[in-house]
SEDO-608316 format. One record per residue (C-alpha): residue in three letters; x, y, z. Coordinates in steps of 0.25 Angstrom, whole numbers, padded with zeros to 4 digits, always signed. Layout:
REM SEDO-608316
ALAXYZ ...
END
This chain:
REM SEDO-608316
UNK+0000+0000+0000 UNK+0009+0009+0003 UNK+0018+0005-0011 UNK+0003+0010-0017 UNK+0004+0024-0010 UNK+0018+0027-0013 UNK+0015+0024-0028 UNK+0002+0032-0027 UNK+0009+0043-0019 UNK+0020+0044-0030 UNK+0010+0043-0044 UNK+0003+0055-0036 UNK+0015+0062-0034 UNK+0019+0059-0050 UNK+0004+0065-0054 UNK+0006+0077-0047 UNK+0019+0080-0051 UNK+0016+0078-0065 UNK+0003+0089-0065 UNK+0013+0098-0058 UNK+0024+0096-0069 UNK+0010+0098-0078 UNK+0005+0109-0072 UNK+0019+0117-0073 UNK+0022+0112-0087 UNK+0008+0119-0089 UNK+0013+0132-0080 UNK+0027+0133-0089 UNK+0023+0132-0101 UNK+0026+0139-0113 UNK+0012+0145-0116 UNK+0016+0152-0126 UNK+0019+0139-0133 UNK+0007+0136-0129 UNK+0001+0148-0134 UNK+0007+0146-0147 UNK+0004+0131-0149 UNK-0011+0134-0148 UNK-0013+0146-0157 UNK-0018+0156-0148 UNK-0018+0163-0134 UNK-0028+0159-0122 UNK-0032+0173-0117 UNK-0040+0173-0104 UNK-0049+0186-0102 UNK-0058+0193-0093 UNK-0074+0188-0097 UNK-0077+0205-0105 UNK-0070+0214-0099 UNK-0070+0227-0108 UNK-0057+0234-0112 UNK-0051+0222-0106 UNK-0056+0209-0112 UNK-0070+0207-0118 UNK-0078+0200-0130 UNK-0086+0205-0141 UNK-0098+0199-0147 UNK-0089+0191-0157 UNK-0080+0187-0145 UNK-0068+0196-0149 UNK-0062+0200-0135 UNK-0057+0213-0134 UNK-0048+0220-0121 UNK-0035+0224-0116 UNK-0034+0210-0111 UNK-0038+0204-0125 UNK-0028+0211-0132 UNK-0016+0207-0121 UNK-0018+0192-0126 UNK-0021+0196-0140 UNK-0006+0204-0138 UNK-0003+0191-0134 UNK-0008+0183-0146 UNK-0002+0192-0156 UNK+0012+0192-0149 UNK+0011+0175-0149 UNK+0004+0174-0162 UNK+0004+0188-0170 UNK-0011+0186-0170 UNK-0018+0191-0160 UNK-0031+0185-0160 UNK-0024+0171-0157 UNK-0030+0172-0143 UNK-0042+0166-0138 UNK-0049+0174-0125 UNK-0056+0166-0113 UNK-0064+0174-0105 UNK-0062+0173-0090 UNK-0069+0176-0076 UNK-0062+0181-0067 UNK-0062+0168-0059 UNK-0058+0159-0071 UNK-0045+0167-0075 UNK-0035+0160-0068 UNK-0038+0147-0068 UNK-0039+0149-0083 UNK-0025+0154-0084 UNK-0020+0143-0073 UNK-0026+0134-0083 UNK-0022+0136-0095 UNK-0036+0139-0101 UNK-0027+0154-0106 UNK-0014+0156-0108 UNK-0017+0171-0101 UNK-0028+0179-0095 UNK-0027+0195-0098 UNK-0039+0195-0090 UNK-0041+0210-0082 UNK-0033+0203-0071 UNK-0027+0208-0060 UNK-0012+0204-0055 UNK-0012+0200-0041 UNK-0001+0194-0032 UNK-0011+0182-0029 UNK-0013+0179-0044 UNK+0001+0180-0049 UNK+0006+0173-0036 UNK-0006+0161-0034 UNK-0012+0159-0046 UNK-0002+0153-0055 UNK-0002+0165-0065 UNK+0005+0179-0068 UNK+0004+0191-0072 UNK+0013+0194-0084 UNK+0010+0209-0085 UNK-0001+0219-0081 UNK-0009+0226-0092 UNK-0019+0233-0086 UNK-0017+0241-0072 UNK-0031+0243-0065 UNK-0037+0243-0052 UNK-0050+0240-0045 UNK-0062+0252-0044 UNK-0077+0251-0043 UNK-0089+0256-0052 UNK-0104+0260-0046 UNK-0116+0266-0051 UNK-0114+0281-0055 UNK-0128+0283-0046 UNK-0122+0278-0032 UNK-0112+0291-0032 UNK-0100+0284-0027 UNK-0089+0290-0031 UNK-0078+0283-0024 UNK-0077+0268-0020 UNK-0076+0272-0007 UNK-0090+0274-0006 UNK-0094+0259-0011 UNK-0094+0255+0006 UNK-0106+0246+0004 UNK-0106+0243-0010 UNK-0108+0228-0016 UNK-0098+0227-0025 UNK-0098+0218-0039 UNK-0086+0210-0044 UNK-0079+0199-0050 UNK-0075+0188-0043 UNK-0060+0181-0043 UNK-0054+0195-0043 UNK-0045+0205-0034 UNK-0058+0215-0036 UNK-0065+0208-0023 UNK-0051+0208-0015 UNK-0051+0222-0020 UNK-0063+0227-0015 UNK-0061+0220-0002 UNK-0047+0229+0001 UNK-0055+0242-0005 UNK-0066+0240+0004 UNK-0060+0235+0016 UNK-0050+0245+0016 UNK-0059+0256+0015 UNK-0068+0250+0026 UNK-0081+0248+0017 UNK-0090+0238+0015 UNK-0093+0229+0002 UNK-0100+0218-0004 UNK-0093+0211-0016 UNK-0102+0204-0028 UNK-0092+0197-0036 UNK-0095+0187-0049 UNK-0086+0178-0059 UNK-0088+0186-0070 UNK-0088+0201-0072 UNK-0100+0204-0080 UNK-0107+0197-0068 UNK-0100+0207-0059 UNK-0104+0219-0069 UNK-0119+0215-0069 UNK-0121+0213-0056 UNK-0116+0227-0052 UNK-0123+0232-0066 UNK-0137+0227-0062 UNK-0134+0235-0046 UNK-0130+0222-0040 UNK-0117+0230-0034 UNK-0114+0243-0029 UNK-0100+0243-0037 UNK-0092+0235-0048 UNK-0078+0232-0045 UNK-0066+0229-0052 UNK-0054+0234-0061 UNK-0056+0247-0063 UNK-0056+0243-0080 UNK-0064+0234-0077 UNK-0072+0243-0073 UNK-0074+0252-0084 UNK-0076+0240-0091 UNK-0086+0233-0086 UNK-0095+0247-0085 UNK-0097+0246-0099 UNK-0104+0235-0096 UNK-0114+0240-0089 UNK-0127+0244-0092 UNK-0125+0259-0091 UNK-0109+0261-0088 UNK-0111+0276-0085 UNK-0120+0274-0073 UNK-0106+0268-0067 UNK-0093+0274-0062 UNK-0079+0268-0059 UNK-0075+0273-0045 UNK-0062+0280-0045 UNK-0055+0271-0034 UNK-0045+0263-0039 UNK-0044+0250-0026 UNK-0034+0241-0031 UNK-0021+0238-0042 UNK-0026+0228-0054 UNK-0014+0226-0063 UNK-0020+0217-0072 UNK-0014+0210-0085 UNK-0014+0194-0091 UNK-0009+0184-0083 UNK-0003+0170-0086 UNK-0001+0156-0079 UNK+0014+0155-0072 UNK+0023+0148-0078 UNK+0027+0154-0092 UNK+0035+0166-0090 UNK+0037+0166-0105 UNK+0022+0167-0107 UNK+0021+0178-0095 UNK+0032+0185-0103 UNK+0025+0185-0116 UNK+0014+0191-0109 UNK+0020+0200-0101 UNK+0028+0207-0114 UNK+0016+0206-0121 UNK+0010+0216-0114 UNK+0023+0225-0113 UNK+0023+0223-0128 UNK+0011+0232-0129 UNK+0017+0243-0116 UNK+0030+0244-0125 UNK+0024+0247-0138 UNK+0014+0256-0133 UNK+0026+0263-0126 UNK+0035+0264-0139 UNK+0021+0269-0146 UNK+0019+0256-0155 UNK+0006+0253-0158 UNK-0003+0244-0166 UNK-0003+0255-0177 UNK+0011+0259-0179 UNK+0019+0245-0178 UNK+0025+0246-0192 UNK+0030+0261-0190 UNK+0036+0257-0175 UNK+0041+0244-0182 UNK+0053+0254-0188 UNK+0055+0261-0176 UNK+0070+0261-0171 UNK+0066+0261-0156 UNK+0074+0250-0149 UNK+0061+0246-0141 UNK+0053+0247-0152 UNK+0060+0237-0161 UNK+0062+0229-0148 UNK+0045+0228-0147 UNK+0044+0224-0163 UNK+0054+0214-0161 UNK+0065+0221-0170 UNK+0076+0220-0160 UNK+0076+0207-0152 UNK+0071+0196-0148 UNK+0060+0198-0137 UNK+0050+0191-0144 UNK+0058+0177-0145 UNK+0059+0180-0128 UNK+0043+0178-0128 UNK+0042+0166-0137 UNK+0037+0175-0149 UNK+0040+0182-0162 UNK+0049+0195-0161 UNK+0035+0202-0166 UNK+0027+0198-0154 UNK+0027+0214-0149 UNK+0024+0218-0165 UNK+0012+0207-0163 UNK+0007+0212-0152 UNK+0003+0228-0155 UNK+0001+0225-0167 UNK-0010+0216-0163 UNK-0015+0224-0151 UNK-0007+0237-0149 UNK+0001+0241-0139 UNK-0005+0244-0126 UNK-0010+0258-0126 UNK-0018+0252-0139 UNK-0023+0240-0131 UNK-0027+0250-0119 UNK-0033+0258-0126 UNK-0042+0251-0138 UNK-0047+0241-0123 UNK-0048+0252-0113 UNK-0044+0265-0117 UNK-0050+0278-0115 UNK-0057+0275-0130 UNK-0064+0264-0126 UNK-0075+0263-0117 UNK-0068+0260-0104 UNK-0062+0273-0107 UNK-0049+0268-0097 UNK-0036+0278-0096 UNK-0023+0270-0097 UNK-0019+0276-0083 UNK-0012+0265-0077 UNK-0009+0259-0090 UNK-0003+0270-0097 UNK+0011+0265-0101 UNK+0021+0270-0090 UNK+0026+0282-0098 UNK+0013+0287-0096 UNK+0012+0285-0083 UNK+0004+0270-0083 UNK+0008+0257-0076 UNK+0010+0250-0090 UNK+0025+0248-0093 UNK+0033+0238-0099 UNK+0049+0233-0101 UNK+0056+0236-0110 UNK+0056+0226-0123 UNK+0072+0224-0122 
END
């Protein structure tokens, strides 16, 4: 009997080891070998999000968010459309990427030490810097946030929004009750048919969602900004060269917009004698062979979807009906958060 237990004891041990070496085979992997052998990019997104990433009536997705994996796309492929999007609840997100269901999520998600540390994922690079406010009804005169002691308060669940709200309230020795659901448009038709005092959640969020209402003037954004929500894609652990190809991806768009290349004028910067610029058409060097791609892959992507100002602006701009000011993300020369190393 106790021959029997050793033998079991040891094929038990055998099995496990083996899903670990599988599971971590998994982890490491090249995915962008991966990405290439299959013929298109698993893109993980928000379930309509406007400016950010939402569906038409032909199912054509359109969003700052769409166009980071469609950036992605066109520097694997030259071809941005060779990504397919899979809607996500805030709930579903990460097991999707831990999975493998997507390759990435560029999914209005905020980078927290408990994600990048617990989950099994990272953050490569933040493309969007917001922060949590509040909308009410134009009609209850509340000016301020700080007059919401009281309120019933609608949101998503599986976000930092309810943790949030808890350290806003708290701190300011107020009251609350929180209404949270699994998928957004639930939380927006809830506090649209007056089941909540106030909507809560990234302040572009915000302004997005309030287009969905049934009359967006009767509601105002608060002006209190509670919390910091550095958002941007996020992979699995693992691949450092696919967090890499990510990461400059996104720097890509930041430099070209900061040596004024755009979708429109590639072939005149093409014969610019700028060191960095040559460096960003792939001229001199070799920093596309460093990601596994073609010395284009910079060239692919504005063309394809424009550098970031472009992106910002044709999603979320002042000229779009968001109507968002760059502000934060203004590139660092004018005085925004959105900066990125040099291509050298």
């Amino acid at each position: 009997m106790q021959m029997f237990r050793q033998i079991f004891l040891c094929f038990g041990l055998l099995v496990m080891a083996t899903l670990t070496v599988s599971s971590t085979a998994h982890a490491t992997g090249q995915t962008l070998e991966l990405v290439q052998k299959r013929g298109h990019l698993k893109c993980g997104v928000s379930q309509g999000l406007p400016g950010f990433s939402t569906p038409d009536d032909r199912g054509s997705w359109t969003g700052i968010d769409v166009d980071f994996c469609k950036a992605m796309a066109a520097a694997i492929f030259n071809d941005a459309s060779k990504v397919k999007f899979t809607p996500l609840s805030a709930k579903e997100r990460f097991t999707a990427i831990q999975s493998g269901e997507v390759d990435i999520i560029a999914r209005n998600t905020t980078w927290s030490m408990h994600r990048d540390t617990a989950l099994g994922v990272d953050f490569p690079v933040i493309n969007y810097y917001d922060g949590q406010g509040f909308m009410v009804r134009r009609d209850l005169g509340i000016k301020s946030a700080l007059e919401l002691d009281g309120a019933t308060l609608c949101t998503n669940q599986g976000t930092t929004t309810e943790l949030n709200a808890a350290d806003y309230f708290r701190s300011n020795a107020m009251q609350y009750e929180i209404v949270a659901f699994e998928k957004a448009d639930e939380s927006v038709a809830a506090y649209n048919s007056g089941r909540c005092d106030a909507y809560t959640t990234d302040h572009s969020a915000l302004y997005a969602q309030k287009l969905k209402l049934t009359d967006p003037k009767a509601h105002i954004v608060l002006p209190e900004v509670i919390s910091k929500e550095p958002l941007g894609p996020l992979v699995r652990q693992g691949d450092s060269a696919w967090n890499d190809l990510v990461r400059w991806t996104h720097y890509a768009s930041l430099t070209a917009e900061e040596l004024g290349v755009t979708s429109k004028n590639l072939k005149k910067m093409s014969r610019s004698s700028n060191p960095a610029i040559r460096r960003l058409f792939g001229l001199d060097g070799s920093f596309g062979a460093n990601l596994g791609l073609s010395k284009q892959w910079a060239v692919q992507i504005i063309g394809s979807v424009g550098n970031y100002g472009e992106i910002f602006e044709r999603n979320l701009g002042v000229k779009t009906p968001l109507g968002i000011k760059r502000g934060a993300n203004a590139l660092w020369t004018q005085g925004g958060l959105q900066y990125a190393p040099p291509i050298r």
